[in-house]
N, CA, C and O of each residue as an XYZ file, in Angstrom:
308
protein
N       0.825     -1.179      0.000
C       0.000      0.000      0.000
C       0.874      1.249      0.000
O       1.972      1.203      0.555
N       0.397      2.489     -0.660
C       1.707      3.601     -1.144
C       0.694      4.248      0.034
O      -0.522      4.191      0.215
N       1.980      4.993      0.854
C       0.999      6.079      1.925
C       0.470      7.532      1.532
O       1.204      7.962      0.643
N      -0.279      8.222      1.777
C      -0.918      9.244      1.467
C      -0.475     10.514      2.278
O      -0.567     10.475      3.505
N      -0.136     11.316      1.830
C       0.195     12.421      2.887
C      -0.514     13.789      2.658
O      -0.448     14.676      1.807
N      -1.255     13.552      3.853
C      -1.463     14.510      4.256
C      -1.181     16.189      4.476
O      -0.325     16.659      5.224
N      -2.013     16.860      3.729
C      -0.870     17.956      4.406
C      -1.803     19.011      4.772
O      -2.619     19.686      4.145
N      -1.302     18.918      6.385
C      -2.396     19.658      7.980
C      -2.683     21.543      7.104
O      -1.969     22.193      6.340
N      -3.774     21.766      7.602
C      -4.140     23.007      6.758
C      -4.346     23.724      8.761
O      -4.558     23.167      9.838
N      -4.077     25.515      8.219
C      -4.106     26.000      9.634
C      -6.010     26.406      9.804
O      -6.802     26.769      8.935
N      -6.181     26.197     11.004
C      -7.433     26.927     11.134
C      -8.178     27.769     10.048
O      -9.239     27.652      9.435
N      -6.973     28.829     10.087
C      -7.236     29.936      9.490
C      -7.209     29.490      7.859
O      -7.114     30.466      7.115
N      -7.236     28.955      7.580
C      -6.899     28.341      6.387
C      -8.573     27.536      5.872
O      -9.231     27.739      4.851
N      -8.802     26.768      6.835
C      -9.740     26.381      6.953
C     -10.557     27.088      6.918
O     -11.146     26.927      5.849
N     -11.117     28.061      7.653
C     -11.916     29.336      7.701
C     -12.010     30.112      6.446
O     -13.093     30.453      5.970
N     -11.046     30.342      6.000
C     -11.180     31.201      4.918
C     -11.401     29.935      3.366
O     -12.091     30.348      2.434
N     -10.925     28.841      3.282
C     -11.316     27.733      2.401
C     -13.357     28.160      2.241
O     -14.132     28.547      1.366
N     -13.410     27.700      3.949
C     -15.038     27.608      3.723
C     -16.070     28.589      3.722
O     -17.265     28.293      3.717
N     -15.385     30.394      3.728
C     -15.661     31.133      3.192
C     -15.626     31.560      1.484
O     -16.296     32.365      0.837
N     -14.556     30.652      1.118
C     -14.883     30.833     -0.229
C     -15.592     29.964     -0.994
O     -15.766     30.068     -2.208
N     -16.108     28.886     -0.097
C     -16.901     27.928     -0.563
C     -18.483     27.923     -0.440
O     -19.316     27.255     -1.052
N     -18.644     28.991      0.657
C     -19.932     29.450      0.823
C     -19.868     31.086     -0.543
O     -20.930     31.438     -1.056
N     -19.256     31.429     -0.708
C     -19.303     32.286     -1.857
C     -19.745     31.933     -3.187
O     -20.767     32.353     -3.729
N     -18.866     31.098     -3.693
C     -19.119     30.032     -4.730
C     -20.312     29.565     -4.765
O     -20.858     29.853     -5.830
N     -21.082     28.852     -3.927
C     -22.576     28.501     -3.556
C     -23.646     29.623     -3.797
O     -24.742     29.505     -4.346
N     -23.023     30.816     -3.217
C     -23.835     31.457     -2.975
C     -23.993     32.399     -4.681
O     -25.157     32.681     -4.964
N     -23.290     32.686     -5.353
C     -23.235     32.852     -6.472
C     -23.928     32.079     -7.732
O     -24.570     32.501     -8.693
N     -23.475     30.599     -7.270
C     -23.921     29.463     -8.195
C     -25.665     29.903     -7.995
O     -26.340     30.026     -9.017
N     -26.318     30.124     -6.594
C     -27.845     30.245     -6.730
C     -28.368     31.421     -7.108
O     -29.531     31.663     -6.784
N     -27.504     32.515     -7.975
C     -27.546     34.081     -7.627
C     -28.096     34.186     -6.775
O     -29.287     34.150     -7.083
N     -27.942     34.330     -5.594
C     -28.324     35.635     -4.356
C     -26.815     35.933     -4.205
O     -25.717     35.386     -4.315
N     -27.643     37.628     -3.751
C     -26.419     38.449     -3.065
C     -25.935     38.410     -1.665
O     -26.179     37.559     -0.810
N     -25.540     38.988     -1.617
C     -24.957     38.170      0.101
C     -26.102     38.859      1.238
O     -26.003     38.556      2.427
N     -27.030     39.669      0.830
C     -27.959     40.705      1.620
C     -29.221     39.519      1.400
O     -29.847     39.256      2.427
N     -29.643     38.772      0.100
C     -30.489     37.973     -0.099
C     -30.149     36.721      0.961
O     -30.971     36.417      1.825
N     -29.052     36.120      0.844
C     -28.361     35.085      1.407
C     -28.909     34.916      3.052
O     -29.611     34.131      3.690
N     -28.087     36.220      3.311
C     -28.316     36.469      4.975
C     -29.667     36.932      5.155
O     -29.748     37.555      6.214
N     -30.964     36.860      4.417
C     -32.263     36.983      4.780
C     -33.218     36.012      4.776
O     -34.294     35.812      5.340
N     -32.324     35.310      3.756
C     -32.606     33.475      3.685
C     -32.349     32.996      4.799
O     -33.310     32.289      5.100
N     -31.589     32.977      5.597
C     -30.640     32.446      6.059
C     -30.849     32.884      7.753
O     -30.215     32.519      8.743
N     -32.078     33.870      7.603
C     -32.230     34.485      9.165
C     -31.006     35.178      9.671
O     -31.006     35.154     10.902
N     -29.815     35.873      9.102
C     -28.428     35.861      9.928
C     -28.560     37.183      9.801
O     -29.418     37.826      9.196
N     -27.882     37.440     10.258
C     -27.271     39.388      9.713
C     -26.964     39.657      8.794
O     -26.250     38.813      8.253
N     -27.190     40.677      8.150
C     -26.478     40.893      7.086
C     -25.309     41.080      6.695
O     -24.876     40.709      5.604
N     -24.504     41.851      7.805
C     -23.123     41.517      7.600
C     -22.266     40.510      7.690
O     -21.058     40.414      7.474
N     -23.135     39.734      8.065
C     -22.328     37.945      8.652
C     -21.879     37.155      7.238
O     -20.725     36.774      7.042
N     -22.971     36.973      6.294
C     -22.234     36.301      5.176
C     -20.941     37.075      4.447
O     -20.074     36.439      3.849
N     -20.927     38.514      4.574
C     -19.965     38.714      3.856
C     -18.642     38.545      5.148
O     -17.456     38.403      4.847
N     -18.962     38.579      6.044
C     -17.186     38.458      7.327
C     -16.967     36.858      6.970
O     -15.837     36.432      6.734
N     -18.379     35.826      6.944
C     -17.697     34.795      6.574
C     -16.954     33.994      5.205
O     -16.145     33.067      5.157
N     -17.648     34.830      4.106
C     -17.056     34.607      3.112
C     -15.541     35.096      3.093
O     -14.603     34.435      2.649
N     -15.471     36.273      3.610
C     -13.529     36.785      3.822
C     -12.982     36.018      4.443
O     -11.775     35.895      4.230
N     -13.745     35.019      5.663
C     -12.730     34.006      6.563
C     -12.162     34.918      7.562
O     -11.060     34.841      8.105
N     -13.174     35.878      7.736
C     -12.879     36.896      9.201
C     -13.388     36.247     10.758
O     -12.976     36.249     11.918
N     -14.596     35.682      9.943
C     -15.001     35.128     11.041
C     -15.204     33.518     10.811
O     -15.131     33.104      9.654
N     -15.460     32.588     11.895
C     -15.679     31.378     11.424
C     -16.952     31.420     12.201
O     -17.334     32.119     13.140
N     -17.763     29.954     11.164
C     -19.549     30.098     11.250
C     -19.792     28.752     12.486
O     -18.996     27.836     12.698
N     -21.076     28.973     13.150
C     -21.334     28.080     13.715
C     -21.994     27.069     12.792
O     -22.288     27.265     11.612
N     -22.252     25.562     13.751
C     -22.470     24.768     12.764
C     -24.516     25.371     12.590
O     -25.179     25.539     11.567
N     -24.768     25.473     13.530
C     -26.329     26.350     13.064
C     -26.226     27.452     12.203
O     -27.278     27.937     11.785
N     -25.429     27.814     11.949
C     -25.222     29.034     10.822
C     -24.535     28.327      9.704
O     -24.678     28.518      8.496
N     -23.824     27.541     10.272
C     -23.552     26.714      8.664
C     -24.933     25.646      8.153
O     -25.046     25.240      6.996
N     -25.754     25.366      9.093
C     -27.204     24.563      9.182
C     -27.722     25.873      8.329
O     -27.503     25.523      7.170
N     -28.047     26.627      8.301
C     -28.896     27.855      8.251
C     -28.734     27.918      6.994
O     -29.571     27.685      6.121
N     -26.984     28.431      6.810
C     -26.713     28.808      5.031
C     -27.397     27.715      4.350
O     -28.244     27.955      3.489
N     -27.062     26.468      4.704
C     -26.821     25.327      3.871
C     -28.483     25.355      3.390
O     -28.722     25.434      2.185
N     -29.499     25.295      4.279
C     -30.836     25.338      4.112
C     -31.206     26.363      3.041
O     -31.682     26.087      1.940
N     -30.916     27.627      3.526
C     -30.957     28.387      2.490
C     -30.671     28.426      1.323
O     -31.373     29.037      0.516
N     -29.304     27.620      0.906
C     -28.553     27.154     -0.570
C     -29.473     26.463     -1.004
O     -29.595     26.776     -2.188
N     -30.489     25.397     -0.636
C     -30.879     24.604     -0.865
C     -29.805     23.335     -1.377
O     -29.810     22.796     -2.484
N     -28.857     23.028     -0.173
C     -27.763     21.836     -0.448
C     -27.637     21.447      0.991
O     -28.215     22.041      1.901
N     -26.866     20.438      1.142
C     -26.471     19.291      2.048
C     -25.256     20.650      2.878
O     -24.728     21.399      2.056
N     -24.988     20.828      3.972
C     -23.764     21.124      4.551
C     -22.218     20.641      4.007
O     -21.232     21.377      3.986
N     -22.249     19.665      3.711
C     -21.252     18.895      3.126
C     -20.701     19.478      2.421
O     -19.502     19.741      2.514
N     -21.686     19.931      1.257
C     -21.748     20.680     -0.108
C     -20.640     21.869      0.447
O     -19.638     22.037     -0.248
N     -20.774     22.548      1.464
C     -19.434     23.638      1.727
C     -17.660     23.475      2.041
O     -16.629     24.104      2.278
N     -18.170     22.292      1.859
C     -16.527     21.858      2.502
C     -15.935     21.361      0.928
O     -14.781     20.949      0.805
């Protein structure tokens, strides 16, 4: 068996990955990020801090987007 390596990503890395992955989504359904976060019950400024990877989302706010996308959570990673 050939081994696989891994290679460890930082938090912050992570954070900002799944801000640009909720962007991408959020584009693919056109809404704007003001539509998004009204879908989505959140603030309005929240989808755009999380799309920059300023902030990182809870998993009920990642529950929330995902509902709103109309996709699986998964779908963001």
């Amino acid at each position: 068996m050939g081994s696989i390596c891994h290679v460890p990503i930082t938090e912050k890395q992570f954070i900002k990955q799944f801000g640009i992955n909720v962007a991408k989504a959020r584009k693919q359904a056109s809404l704007t990020q003001d539509q998004l976060a009204w879908k989505a019950g959140i603030a309005d400024n929240q989808i755009g801090r999380i799309e920059r990877g300023e902030i990182s989302a809870s998993l009920k706010t990642m529950f929330k987007i995902a509902k709103a996308l109309s996709i699986e959570v998964k779908e963001l990673f």
